[in-house]
C-alpha atoms as one frame of an Amber mdcrd trajectory, in Angstrom:
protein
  27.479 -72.536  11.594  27.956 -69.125  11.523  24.771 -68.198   9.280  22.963
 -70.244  12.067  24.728 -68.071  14.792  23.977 -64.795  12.943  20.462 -65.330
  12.562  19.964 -67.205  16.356  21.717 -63.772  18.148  20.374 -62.033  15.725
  16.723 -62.958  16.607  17.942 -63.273  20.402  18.803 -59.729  20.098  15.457
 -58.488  18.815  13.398 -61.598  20.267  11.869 -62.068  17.082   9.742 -64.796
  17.139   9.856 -67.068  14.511   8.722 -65.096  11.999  10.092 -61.783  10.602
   8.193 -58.289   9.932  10.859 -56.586   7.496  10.888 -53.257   5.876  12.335
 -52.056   2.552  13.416 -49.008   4.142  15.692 -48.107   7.146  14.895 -45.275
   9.837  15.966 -41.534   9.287  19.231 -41.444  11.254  18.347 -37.900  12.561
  17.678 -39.158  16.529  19.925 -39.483  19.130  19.447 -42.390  21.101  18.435
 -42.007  24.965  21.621 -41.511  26.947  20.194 -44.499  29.117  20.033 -46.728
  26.391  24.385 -46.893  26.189  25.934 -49.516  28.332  25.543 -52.616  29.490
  22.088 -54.960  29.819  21.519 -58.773  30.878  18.711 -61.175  30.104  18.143
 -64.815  29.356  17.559 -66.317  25.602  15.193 -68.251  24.539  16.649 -71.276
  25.988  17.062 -69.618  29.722  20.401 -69.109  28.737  22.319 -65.681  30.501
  23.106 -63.340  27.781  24.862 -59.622  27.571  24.118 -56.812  25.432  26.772
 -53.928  25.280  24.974 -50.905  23.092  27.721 -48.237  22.367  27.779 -44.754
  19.953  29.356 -46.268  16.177  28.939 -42.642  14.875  26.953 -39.469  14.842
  23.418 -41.025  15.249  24.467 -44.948  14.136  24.437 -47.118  17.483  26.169
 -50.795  18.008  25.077 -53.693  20.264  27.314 -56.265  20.703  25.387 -59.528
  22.335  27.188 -62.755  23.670  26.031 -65.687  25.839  27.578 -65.343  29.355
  29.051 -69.117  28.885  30.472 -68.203  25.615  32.058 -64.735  25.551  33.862
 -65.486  22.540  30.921 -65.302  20.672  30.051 -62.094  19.866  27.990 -60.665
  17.580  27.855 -56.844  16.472  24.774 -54.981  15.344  24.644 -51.783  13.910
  21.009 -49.880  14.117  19.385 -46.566  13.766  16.511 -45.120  16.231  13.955
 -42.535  15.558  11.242 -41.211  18.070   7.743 -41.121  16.693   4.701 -39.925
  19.018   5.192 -41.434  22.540   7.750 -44.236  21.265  11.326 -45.050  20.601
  12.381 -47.116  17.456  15.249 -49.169  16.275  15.859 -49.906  12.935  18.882
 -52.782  12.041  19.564 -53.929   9.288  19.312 -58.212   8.496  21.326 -60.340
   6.961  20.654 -61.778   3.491  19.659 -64.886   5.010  16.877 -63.205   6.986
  15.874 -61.051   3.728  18.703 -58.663   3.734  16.259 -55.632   4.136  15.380
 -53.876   7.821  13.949 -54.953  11.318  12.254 -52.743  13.189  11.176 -52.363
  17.072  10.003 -50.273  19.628  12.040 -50.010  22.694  11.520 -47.857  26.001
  13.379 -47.600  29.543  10.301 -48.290  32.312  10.530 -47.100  35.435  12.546
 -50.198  36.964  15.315 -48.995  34.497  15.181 -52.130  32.399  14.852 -51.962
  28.815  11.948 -53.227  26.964  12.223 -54.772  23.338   8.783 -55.031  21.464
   8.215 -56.617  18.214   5.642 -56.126  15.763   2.855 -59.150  16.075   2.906
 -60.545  12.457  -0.435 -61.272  12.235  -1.594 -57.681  12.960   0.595 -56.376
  10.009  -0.830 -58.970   7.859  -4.306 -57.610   8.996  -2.914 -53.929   8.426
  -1.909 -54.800   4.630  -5.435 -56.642   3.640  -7.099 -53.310   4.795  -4.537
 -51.570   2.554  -3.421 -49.274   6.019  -0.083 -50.585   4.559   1.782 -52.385
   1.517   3.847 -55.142   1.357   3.222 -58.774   0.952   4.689 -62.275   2.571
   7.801 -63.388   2.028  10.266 -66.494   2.909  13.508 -66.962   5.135  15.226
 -69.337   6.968  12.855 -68.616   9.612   9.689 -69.728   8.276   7.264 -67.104
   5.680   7.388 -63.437   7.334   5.880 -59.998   5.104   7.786 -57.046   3.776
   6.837 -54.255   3.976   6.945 -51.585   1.280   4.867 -48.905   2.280   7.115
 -45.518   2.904   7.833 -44.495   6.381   6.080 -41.993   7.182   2.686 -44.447
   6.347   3.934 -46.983   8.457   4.462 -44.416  11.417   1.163 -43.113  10.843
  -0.084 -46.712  11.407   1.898 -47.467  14.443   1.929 -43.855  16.102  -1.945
 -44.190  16.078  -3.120 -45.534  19.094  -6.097 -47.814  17.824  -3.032 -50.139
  16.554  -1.294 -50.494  19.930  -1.691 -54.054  20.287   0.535 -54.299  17.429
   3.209 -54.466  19.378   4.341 -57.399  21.727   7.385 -57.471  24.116  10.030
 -59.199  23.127  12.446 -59.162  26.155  13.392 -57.103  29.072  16.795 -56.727
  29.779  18.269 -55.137  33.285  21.063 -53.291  34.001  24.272 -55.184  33.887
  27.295 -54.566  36.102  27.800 -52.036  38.927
């Protein structure tokens, strides 16, 4: 059961959907996050549920968001992550659990103008498209979740790829959390 929590908050928390995009390597921990980004948010799950997200500092440049179902406060899970800003966008970086490949997820996130923080994911099918034109490495892979793709390629190729704006629709929001509490 709690393998099948881990990887339900876990996709919850970065609304991935169904299938992963993972990376061998992590973000550079050399950004600090957005002060806005600390505190706490609210949204629904993919079941309509209410669920919470408390992001906090865990250390110079490490970050940690705590997420729990409103109904079920008891059940909290903790995330530790990493974000970088490339270009015009934020990143996290978190690391997965071995179930869900054990390497790194990564998303773009930004604070809009209603103050609510938006979660994008990388469309799978785009970075499959991306590695048969050789703009990056990596190849598919199997989890829990159904087949996903790793990818290998170093960092600084893979923000060259997504920094460029002719690969914008390679990302998708995920979910949009508001402001929770006073």
């Amino acid at each position: 059961m709690k393998t099948w929590r881990i990887a339900v908050v876990a996709l919850s928390l970065l609304l991935l959907s169904g299938c992963l995009v993972t990376f061998k390597s992590p973000l550079a921990t050399q950004d600090t996050a957005p002060a806005e980004l600390l505190g706490k948010w609210a949204s629904k799950n993919a079941w309509g549920e209410p669920l919470n997200l408390h992001i906090t500092r865990a250390g110079e440049q490490r970050y940690k968001a705590v997420s729990y179902p409103v109904a079920k406060p008891g059940q909290r899970d903790e995330y530790l992550f990493s974000v970088s800003r490339h270009g015009s966008r934020w990143y996290l970086s978190a690391p997965l659990p071995a179930k869900l490949g054990g390497h790194f997820i990564l998303a773009g996130f930004e604070i809009n103008e209603k103050h609510e923080l938006v979660v994008y994911n990388l469309d799978l099918e785009q970075i499959h498209q991306a590695i048969g034109q050789q703009a990056l490495r990596g190849h598919t892979v199997e989890t829990v979740e159904g087949d996903g793709v790793l990818v290998d390629s170093p960092m600084e190729q893979v923000f060259a790829y997504l920094d460029n704006p002719a690969n914008a629709d390679v990302f998708v929001e995920a979910v949009r959390y508001q402001r929770a509490g006073k």
